[in-house]
C-alpha positions as CSV (number, residue, x, y, z in Angstrom):
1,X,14.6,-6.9,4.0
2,X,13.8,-3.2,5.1
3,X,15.5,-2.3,1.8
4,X,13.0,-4.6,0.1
5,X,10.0,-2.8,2.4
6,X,11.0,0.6,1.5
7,X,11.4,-0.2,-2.3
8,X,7.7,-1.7,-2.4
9,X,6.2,0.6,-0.1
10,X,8.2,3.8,-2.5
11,X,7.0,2.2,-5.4
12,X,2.8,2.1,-4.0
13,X,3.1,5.4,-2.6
14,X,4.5,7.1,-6.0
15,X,1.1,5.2,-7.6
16,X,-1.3,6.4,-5.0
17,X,-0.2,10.2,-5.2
18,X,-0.3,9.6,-8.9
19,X,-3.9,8.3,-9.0
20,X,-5.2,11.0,-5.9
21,X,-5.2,13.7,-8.9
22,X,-7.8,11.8,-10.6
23,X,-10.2,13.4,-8.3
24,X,-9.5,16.4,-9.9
25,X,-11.1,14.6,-13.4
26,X,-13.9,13.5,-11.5
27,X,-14.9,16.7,-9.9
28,X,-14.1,19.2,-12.9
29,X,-16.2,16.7,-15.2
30,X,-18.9,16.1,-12.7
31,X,-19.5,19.9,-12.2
32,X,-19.6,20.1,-15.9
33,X,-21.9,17.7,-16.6
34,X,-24.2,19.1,-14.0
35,X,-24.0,22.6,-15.5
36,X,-24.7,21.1,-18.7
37,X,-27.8,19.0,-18.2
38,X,-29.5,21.6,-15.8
39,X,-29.0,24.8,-17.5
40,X,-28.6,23.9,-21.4
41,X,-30.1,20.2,-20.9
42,X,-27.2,18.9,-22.9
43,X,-25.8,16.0,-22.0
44,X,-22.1,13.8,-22.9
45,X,-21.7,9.6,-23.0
46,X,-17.8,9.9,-23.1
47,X,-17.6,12.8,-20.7
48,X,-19.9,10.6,-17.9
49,X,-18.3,7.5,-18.6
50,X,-14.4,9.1,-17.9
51,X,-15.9,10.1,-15.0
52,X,-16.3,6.7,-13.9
53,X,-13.1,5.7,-15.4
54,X,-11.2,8.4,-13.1
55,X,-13.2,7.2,-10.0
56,X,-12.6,3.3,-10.5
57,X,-8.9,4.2,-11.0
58,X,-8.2,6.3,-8.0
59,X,-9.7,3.9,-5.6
60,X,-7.9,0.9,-7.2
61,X,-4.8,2.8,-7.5
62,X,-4.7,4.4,-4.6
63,X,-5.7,1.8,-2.5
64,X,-2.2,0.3,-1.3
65,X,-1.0,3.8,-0.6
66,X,-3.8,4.2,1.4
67,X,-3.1,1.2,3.0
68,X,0.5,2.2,3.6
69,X,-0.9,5.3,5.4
70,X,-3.2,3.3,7.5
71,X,-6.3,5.6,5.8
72,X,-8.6,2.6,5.5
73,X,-11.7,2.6,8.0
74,X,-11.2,0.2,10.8
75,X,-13.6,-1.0,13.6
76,X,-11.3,-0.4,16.4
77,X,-11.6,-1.7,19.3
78,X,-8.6,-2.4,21.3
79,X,-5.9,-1.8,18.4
80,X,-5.6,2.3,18.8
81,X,-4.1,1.9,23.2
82,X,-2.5,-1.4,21.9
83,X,1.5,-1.6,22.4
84,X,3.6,-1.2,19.1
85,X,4.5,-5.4,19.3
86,X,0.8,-5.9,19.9
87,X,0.1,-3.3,16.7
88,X,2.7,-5.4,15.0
89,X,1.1,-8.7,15.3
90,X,-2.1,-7.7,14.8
91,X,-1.1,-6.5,11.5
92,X,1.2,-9.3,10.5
93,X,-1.8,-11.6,11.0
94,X,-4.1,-9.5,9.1
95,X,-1.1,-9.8,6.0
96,X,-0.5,-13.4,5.9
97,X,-4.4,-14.5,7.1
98,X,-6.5,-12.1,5.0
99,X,-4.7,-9.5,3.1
100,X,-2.4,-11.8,0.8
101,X,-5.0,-14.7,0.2
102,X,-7.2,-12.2,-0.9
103,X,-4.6,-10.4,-3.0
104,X,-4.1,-13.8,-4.8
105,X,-7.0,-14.7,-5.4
106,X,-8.4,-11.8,-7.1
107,X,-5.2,-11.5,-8.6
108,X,-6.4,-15.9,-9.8
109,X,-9.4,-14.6,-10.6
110,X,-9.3,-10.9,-13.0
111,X,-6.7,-11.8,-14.7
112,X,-8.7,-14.6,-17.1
113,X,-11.4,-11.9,-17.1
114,X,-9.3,-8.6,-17.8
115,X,-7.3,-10.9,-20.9
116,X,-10.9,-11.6,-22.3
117,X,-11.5,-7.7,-22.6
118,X,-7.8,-7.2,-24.2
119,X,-8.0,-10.2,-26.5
120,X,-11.0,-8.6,-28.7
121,X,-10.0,-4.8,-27.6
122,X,-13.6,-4.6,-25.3
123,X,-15.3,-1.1,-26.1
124,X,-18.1,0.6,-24.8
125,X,-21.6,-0.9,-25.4
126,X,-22.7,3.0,-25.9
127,X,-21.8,4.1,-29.9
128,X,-20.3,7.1,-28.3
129,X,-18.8,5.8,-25.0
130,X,-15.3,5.4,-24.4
131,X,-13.4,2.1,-26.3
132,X,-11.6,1.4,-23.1
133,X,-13.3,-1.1,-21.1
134,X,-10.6,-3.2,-21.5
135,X,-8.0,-1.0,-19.9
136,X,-10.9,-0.5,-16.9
137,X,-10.8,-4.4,-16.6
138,X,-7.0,-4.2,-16.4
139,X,-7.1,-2.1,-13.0
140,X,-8.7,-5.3,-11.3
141,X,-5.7,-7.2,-11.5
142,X,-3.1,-4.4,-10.7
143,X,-4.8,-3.5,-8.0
144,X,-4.5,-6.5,-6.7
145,X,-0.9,-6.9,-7.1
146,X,-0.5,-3.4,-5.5
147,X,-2.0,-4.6,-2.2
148,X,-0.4,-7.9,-2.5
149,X,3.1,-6.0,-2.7
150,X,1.8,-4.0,0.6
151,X,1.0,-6.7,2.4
152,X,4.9,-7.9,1.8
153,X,6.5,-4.7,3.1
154,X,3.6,-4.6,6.0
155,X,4.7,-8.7,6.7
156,X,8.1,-7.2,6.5
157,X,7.9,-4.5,8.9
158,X,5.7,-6.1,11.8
159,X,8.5,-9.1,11.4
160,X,11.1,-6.9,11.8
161,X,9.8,-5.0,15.1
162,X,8.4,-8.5,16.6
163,X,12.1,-10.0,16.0
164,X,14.7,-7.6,16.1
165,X,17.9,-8.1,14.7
166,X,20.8,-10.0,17.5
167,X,23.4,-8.0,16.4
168,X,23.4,-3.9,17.0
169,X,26.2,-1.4,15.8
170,X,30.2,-2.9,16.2
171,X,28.8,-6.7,16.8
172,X,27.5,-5.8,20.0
173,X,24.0,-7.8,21.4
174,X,21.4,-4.6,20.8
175,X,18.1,-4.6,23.2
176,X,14.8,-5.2,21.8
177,X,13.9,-1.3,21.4
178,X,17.1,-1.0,19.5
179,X,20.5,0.4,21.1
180,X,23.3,-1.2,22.3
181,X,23.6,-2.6,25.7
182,X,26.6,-1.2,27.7
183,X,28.7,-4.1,29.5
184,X,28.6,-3.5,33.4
185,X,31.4,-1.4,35.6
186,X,32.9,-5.3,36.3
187,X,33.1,-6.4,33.2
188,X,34.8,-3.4,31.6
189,X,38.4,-3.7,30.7
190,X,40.8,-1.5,33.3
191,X,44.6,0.2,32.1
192,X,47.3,-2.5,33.8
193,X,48.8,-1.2,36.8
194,X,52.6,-1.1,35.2
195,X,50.8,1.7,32.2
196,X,50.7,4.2,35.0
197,X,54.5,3.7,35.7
198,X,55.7,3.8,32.3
């Protein structure tokens, strides 16, 4: 299952870092656009419309890395001094109450919507806007199964610290912080007397 965790949480993180550069789009194109209205009152439907386009893609994009890196705002009140099994279920009840309903039913919800756009090729209602709006609608629905997949590996890694495995290295009973437990002085096998004589 950690396997599983690491796969989904590799797989959100290489999106996110992906999407982050889009703020490079944004800001090169914004500062443009500004130049170009206030100094030679020109002024650009496509170039103002990928703008929003980059933005609406980072943040849906990026969201389930951000997620991963725990960079979403959170009212905090007792979870920051909380113990790491108290941090653990906090978060897997977050997953399974909130995080993967939600997930779902966007997920229920966009993907009727974003097909609608596809299925007659949605365009810009501007004549020289962008004839993407379809792919736009699209990012509704993947983000939503890129938080549903981070809600698994976070399910799957707050289960794992709140029930550790019963088995540590060599078959031996590990303790709850990982580790083996060493068997006490009495309990230890000791050489036979007649070894010594041999």
């Amino acid at each position: 299952m950690r396997n599983l965790a690491n796969s989904l949480e590799r797989l959100t993180a290489a999106i996110g870092r992906a999407a982050a550069w889009l703020v490079v789009i944004v800001v090169v194109l914004e500062f443009a656009l500004v130049v170009a209205r206030y100094l030679f009152s020109l002024g650009s439907i496509w170039a103002s419309e990928t703008v929003i386009y980059a933005h609406a893609a980072m943040f849906l994009l990026a969201a389930a890395w951000t997620l991963q890196t725990n960079g979403h705002v959170r009212v905090d009140i007792f979870y920051a001094n909380a113990r790491p099994r108290t941090k653990a279920l906090v978060d897997l009840a977050g997953a399974v109450v909130f995080l993967l309903p939600f997930a779902v039913v966007l997920l229920w919800l966009s993907t009727p919507y974003a097909a609608r756009s596809w299925a007659v090729l949605e365009r810009s209602q501007e004549a020289s806007g962008l004839p993407l709006v379809f792919l736009l609608k699209t990012m509704i629905p993947v983000f939503a199964v890129l938080m549903g997949l981070q809600g698994v590996a976070q399910i799957i890694r707050s289960g794992t610290l709140l029930i550790p495995p019963p088995k540590g290295e060599g078959g031996r009973r590990s303790r709850p912080g990982g580790g083996r437990i060493t068997p006490p002085r009495s309990l230890r096998s000791r050489p036979s007397p007649q070894a010594g004589r041999d």
